[in-house]
C-alpha positions as CSV (number, residue, x, y, z in Angstrom):
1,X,137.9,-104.5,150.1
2,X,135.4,-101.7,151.0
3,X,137.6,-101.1,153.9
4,X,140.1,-102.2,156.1
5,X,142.5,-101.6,158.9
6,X,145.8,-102.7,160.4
7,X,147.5,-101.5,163.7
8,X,149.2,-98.2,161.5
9,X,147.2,-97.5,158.9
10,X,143.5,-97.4,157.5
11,X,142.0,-97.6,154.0
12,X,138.5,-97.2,152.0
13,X,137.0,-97.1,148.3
14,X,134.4,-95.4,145.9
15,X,134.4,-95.9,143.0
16,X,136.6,-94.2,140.7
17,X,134.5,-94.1,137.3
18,X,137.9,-93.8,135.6
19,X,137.7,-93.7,131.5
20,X,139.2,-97.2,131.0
21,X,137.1,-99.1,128.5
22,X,137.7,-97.9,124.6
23,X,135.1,-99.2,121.8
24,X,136.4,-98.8,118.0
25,X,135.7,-99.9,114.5
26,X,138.2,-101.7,112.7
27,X,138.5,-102.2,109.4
28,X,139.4,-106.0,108.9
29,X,140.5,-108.4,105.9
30,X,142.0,-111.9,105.9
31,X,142.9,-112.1,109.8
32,X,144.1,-108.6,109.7
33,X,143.1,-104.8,110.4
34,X,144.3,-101.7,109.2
35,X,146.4,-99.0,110.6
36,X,147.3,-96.2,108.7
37,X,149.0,-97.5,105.3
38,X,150.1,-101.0,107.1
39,X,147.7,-104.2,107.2
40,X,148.8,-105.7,111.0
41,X,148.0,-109.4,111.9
42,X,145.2,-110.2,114.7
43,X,145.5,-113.5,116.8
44,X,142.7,-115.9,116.2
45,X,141.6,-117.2,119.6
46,X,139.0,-120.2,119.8
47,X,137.1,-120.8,122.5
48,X,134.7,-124.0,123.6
49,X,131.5,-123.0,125.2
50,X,129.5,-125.5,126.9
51,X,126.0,-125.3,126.6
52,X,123.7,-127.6,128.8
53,X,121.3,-129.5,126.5
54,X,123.3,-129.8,123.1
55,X,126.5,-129.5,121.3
56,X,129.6,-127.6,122.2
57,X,129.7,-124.2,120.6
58,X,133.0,-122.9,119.1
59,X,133.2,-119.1,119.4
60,X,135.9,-117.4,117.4
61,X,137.3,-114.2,118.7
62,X,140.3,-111.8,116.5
63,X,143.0,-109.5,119.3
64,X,145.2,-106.8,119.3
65,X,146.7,-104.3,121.0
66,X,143.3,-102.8,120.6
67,X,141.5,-104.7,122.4
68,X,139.1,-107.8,120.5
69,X,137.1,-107.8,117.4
70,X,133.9,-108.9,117.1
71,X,133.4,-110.5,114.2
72,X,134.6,-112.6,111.3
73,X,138.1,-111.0,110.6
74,X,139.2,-113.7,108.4
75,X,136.7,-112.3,105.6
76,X,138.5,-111.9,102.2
77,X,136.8,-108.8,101.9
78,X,137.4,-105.2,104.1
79,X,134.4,-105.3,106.8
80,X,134.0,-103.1,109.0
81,X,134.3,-104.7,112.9
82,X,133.5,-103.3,116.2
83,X,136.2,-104.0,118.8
84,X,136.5,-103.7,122.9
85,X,139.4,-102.9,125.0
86,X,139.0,-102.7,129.0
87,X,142.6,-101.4,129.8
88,X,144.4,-103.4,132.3
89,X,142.9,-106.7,131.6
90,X,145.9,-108.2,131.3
91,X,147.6,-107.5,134.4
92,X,144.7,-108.3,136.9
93,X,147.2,-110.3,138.2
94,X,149.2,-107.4,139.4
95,X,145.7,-106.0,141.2
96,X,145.1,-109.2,143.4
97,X,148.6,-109.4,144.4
98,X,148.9,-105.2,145.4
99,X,145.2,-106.0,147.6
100,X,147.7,-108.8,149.4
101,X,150.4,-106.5,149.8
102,X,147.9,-103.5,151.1
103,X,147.4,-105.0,154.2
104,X,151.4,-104.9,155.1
105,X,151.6,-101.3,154.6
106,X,152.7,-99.1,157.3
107,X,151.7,-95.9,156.3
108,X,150.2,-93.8,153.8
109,X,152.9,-93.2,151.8
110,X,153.4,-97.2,151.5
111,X,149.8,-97.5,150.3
112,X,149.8,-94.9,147.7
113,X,152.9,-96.5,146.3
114,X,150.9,-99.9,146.0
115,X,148.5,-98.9,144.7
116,X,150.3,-98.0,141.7
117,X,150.3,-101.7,140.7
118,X,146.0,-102.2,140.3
119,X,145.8,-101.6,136.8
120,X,142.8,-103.0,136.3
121,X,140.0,-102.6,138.5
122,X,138.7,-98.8,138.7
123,X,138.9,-97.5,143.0
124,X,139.4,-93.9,144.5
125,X,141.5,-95.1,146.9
126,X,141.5,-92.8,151.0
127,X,144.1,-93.1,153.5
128,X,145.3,-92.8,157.0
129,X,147.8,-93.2,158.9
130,X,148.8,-93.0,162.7
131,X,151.2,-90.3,162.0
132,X,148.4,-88.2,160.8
133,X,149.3,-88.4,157.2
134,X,146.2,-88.7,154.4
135,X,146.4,-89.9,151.1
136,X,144.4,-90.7,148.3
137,X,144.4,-92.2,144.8
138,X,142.8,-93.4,141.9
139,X,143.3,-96.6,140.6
140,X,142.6,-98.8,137.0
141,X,144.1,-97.4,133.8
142,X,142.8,-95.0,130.9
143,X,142.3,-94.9,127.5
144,X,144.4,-93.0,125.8
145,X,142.3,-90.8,124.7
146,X,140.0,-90.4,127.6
147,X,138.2,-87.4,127.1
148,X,136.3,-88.9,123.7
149,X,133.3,-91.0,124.3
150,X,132.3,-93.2,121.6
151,X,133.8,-95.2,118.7
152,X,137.4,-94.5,117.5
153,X,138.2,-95.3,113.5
154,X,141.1,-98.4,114.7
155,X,142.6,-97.2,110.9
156,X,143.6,-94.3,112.1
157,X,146.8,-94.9,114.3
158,X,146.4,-92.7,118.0
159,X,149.1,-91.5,119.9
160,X,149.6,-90.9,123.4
161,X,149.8,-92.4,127.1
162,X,147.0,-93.2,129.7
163,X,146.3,-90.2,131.8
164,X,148.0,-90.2,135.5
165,X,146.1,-91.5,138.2
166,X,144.8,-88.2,140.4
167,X,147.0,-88.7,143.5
168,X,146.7,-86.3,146.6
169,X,148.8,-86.7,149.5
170,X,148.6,-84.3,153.0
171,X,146.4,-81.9,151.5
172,X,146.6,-78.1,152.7
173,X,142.9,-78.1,153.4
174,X,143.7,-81.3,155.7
175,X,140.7,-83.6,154.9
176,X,140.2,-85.7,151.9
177,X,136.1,-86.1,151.0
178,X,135.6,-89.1,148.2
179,X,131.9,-89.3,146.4
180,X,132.8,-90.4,143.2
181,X,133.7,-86.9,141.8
182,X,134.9,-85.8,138.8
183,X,138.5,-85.9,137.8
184,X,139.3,-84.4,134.2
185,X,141.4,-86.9,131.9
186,X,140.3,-89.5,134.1
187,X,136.3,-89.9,135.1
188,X,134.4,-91.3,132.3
189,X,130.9,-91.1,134.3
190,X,131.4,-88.4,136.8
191,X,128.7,-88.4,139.6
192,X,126.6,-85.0,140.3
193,X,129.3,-82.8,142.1
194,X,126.7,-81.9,145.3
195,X,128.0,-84.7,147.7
196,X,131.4,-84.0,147.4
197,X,130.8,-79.9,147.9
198,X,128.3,-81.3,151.1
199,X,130.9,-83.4,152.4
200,X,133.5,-81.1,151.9
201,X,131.4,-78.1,153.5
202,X,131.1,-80.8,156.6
203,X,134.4,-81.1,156.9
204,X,135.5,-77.9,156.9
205,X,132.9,-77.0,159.7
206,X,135.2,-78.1,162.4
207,X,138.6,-79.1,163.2
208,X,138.6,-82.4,165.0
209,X,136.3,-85.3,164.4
210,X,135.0,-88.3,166.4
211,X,133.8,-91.5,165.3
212,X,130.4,-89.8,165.7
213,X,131.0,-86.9,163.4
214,X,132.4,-88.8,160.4
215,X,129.1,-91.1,161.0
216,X,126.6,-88.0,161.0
217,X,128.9,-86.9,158.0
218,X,127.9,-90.0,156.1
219,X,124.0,-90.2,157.0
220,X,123.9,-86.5,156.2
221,X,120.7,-86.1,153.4
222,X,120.9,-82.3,153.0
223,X,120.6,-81.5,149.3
224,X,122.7,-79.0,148.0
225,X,121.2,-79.1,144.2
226,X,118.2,-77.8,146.0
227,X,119.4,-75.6,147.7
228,X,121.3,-74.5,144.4
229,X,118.3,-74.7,142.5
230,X,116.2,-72.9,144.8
231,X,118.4,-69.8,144.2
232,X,117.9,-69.7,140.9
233,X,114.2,-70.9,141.0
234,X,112.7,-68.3,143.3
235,X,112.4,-65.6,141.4
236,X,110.2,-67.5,138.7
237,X,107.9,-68.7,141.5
238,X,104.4,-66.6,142.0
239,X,104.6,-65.0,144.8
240,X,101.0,-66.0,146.1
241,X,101.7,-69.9,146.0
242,X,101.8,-71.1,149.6
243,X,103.4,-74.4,148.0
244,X,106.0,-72.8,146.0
245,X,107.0,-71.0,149.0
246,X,106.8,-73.7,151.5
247,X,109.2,-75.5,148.9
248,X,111.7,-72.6,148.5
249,X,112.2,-72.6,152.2
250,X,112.7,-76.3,152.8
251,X,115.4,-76.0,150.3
252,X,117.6,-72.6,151.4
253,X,117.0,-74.3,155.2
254,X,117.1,-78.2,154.8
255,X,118.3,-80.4,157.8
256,X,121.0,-82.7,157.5
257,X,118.5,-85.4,158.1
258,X,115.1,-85.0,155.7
259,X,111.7,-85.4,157.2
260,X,109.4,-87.5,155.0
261,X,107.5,-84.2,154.6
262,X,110.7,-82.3,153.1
């Protein structure tokens, strides 16, 4: 699914790093957890491992609408559990069938609307169409509470809605550069910012591209946190150091493609 094509429209994928897996603590008793001032039932779920060279093992496993416990939740007394929730697990049904349904679309507007459905799998999503229309989209589904990394207290009851999925369609600046970015509400693990600014500062270099370009585009090895860093750098560097100011050059003139030297 990296990319594909039919005779109106054209797709490709990064990844989207969306913020889609929660971890919490529960506090459990008697096949149960707390929320707020309530005690709410879990489902037991037992499940048969086969292990080659002895006896089946029988691993026990508590659920909610907060993902699974780990853990023996059918303790008399409160413990304290560690649960997991990737969001969208339980539709991956819906991703597979909006991949089959990709391939019929007929322009960009189709395929944004598509993927709506994959709730599951985590894609920033660019488009193209014969009409000259872009799109793009991310896909998978948040955590509620997206912009807090680490362990949530499951006692405590949470409000609110997965964040919207960052959707863009015929930008003004028309081009669409992907690299993993940032997205806030909705990136979890963000990559460095410099290869979207490089591909964006490509892009806006010229107005129409060939096959060629977009190719050159994607081999491109200039470094802009160099460059950035050189700025800052240079006036810390002694002056007499050849080295230092053999370096400081490479990185305010770099070429796009880096000799083994640079």
């Amino acid at each position: 699914i990296a990319s594909g094509r039919n005779r109106r429209c054209a797709w490709s994928y990064t990844f989207g790093h969306a913020a889609n897996v929660s971890v919490g603590l529960q506090r459990c008793a008697a096949g149960r957890r707390a929320v707020g001032d309530e005690w709410l039932p879990l489902r037991r779920r037992d499940e048969t491992v086969r292990v080659r060279g002895r006896a089946d093992e029988l691993w026990t496993f508590w659920d909610s609408d907060e993902g699974t416990v780990m853990g023996d939740a059918a303790s008399e007394q409160p413990v304290h559990l560690p649960s997991m929730q990737w969001h969208g697990f339980e539709h991956t049904y819906r991703d597979l069938m909006a991949f089959a349904d990709v391939h019929r679309c007929r322009s960009v507007k189709a395929l944004l609307k598509v993927h709506e459905e994959i709730k599951f799998l985590s894609l920033a999503g660019t488009f193209a169409d014969v009409d000259g229309h872009l799109g793009y989209t991310q896909t998978g589904t948040t955590s509620p509470d997206p912009t807090r990394w680490g362990p949530h207290a499951g006692w405590v009851a949470r409000d609110g809605a997965p964040a919207p999925a960052p959707t863009v369609f015929d930008p003004p600046s028309g081009f669409i550069a992907s690299a993993n970015e940032r997205h806030d509400g909705w990136t979890a693990f963000p990559e460095p910012p410099y290869r979207h600014r490089r591909l964006s500062e490509l892009l806006s270099s010229q107005d129409k591209f060939a096959p060629a370009d977009l190719l050159r585009m994607s081999y491109d090895e200039l470094d802009l946190m160099c460059r950035d860093l050189a700025e800052a750098w240079g006036p810390l560097f002694p002056a007499h150091d050849a080295a230092a100011a053999e370096m400081l050059t490479w990185a305010r003139q770099q070429a796009s493609r880096q000799s083994s030297h640079g």
